[in-house]
C-alpha positions in Angstrom: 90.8 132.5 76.9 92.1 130.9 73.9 94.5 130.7 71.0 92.5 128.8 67.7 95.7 129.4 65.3 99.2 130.3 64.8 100.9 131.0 61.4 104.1 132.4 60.0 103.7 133.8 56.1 105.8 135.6 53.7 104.1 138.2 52.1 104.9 140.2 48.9 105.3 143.9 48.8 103.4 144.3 45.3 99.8 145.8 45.3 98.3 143.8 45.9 99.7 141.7 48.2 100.2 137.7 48.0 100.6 135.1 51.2 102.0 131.8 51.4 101.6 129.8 54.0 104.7 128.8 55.2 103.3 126.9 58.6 100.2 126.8 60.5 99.3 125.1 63.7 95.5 125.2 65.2 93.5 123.8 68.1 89.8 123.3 66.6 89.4 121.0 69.7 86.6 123.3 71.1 84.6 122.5 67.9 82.6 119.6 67.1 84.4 117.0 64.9 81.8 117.5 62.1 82.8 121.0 62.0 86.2 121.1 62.2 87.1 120.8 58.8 85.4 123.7 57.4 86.5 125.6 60.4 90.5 124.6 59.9 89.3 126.0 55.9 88.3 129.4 57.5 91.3 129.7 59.7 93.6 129.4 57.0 90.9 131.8 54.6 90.8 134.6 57.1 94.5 134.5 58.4 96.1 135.0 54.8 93.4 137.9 54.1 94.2 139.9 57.1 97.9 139.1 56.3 97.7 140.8 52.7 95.5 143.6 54.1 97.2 145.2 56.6 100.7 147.2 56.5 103.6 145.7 57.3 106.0 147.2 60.4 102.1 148.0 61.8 100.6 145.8 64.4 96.9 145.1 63.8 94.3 143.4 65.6 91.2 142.2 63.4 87.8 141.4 65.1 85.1 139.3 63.6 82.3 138.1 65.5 83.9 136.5 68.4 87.2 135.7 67.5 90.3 138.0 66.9 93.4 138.1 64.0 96.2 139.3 65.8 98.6 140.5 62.5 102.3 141.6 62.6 104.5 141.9 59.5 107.7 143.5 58.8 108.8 145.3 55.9 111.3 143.5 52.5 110.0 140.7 51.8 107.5 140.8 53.9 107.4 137.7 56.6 104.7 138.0 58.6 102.5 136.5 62.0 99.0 135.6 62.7 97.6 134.7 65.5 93.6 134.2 66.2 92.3 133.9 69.6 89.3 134.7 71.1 88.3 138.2 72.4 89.3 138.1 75.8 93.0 137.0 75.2 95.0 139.8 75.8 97.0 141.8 73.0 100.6 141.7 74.8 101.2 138.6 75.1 100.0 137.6 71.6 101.9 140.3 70.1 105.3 139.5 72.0 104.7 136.0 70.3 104.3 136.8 67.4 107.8 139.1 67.6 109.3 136.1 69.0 108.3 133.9 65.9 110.0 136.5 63.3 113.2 137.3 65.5 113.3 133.3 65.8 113.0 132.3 62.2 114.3 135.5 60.5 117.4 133.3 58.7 114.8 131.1 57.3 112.4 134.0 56.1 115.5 136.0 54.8 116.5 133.1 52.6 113.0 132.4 51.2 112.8 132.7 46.7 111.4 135.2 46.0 108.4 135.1 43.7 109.9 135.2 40.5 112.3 132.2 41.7 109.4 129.5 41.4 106.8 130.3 38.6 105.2 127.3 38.3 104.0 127.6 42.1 102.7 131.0 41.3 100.8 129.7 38.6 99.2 126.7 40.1 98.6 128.6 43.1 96.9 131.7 40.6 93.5 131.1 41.7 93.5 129.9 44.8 91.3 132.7 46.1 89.6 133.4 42.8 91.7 136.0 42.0 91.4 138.9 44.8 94.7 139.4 46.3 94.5 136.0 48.7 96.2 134.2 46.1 99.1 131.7 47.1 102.6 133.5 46.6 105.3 131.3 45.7 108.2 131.1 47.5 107.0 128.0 50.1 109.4 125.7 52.1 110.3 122.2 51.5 108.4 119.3 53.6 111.3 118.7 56.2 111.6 122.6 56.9 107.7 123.1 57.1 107.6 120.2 59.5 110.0 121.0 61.6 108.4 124.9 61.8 104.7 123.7 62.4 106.1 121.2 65.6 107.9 124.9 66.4 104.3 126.6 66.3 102.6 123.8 67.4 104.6 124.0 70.8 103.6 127.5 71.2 100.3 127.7 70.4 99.7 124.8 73.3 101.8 126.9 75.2 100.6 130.2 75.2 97.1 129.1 75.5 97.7 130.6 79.2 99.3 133.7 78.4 101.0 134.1 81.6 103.6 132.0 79.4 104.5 135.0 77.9 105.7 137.0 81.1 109.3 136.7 80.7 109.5 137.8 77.1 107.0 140.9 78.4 109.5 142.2 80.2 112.4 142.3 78.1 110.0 143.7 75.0 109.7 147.3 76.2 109.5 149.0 72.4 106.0 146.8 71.9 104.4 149.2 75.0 105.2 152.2 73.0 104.1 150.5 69.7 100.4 151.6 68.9 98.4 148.8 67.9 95.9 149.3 65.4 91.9 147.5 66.0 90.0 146.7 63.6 86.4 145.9 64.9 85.3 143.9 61.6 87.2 142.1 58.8 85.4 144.7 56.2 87.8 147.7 57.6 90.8 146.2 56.2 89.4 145.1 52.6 89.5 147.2 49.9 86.9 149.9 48.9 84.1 148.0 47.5 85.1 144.4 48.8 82.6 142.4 50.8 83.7 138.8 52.6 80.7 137.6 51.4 82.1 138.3 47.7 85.8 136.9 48.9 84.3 133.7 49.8 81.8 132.4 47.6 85.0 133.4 45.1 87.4 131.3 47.1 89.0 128.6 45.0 90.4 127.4 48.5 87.4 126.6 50.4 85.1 123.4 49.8 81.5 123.7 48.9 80.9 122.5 52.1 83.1 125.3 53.8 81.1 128.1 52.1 77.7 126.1 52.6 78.9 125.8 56.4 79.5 129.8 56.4 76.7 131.1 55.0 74.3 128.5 57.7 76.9 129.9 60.3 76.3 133.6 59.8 73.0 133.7 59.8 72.8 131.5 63.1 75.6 133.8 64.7 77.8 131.0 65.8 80.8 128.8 65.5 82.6 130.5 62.5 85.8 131.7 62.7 85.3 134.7 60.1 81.6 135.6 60.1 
């Protein structure tokens, strides 16, 4: 089993939807080095889609290929989790995590700006997905706080790459056995009519040439790529 990524985002409630990243920590050490860069692109491509696409107070679990976007957000502003292992880790213990993350930092994502607060990030950040709704939201934190979140994250995700870690806060989290958790077997079920990732991607302002060059030559071969 094993944990690729961990992120915390605030997400707007318009239609349609907007991430920022807020922090992000990821273990690409199962990759080779030559691909790690266009896979670390991916990670952070499919976590803030499945963020913006799925309803908030409604936990979701995203399949693609061999690796899964574990989702939780809650309602206001919208703060939200995702997590992307690989298809064997189990779904409790990744979504008591992610729960943990928002109950932890839920000072820091109640004080966020909201969008209209920081227009010049908005507008910089416009077209960072060419346009579809995975467009950067203002509203990010400054350096010190992002730093001191992604050490936070990054101490989990080595943590919970046994998820055994997470027996303690199992038991005390009853309300998540009753909480239906929605699977989605591909990415595609949680775009929008009519959208394709193939479309989403060669669109993205926010991967490289090399990133989309490395997708396409991953897809077709079946392997290594976080979102094919």
């Amino acid at each position: 089993m094993k944990v690729y990524s961990l992120s915390l985002l605030s997400v707007t409630p318009t239609t349609p939807a907007q991430a920022t990243l807020l922090g992000t920590s990821q273990d690409l050490s199962s990759f080779s080095f030559y691909q790690r860069s266009s896979v670390g692109e991916f990670m952070t491509f499919f976590t803030k889609t499945v963020a913006e696409r799925t309803p908030a107070n409604q936990p979701s679990s995203v399949e693609e290929n061999n690796y899964k976007a574990h989702v939780f957000r809650t309602s206001g502003r919208q703060p939200g989790t995702v997590m992307i292992t690989d298809l064997e880790y189990p779904y409790r213990p990744a979504f008591s995590l992610l729960t943990k993350l928002l109950d932890e930092h839920a000072t820091l994502l109640a004080n966020l700006p909201a969008p209209s607060a920081a227009p010049s990030f908005g507008s910089a950040s416009a077209n960072a997905f060419g346009g579809n709704p995975s467009q950067a939201a203002a509203g990010g934190l400054p350096p010190a706080q992002k730093g001191k979140l992604e050490g936070t994250l990054a101490g989990y995700l080595t943590k919970y790459q046994d998820p055994k870690q997470a027996d303690t806060i199992m038991k005390v989290q009853k309300e998540l056995d009753e909480t239906k958790i929605v699977l989605h077997k591909t990415i595609e079920s949680v775009l929008e009519r009519g959208e394709k990732l193939d479309n989403l991607v060669e669109r993205s302002n926010a991967l490289s040439a090399q990133s989309k060059m490395f997708y396409k030559t991953a897809k077709k071969q079946n392997s290594c790529c976080v979102v094919m």
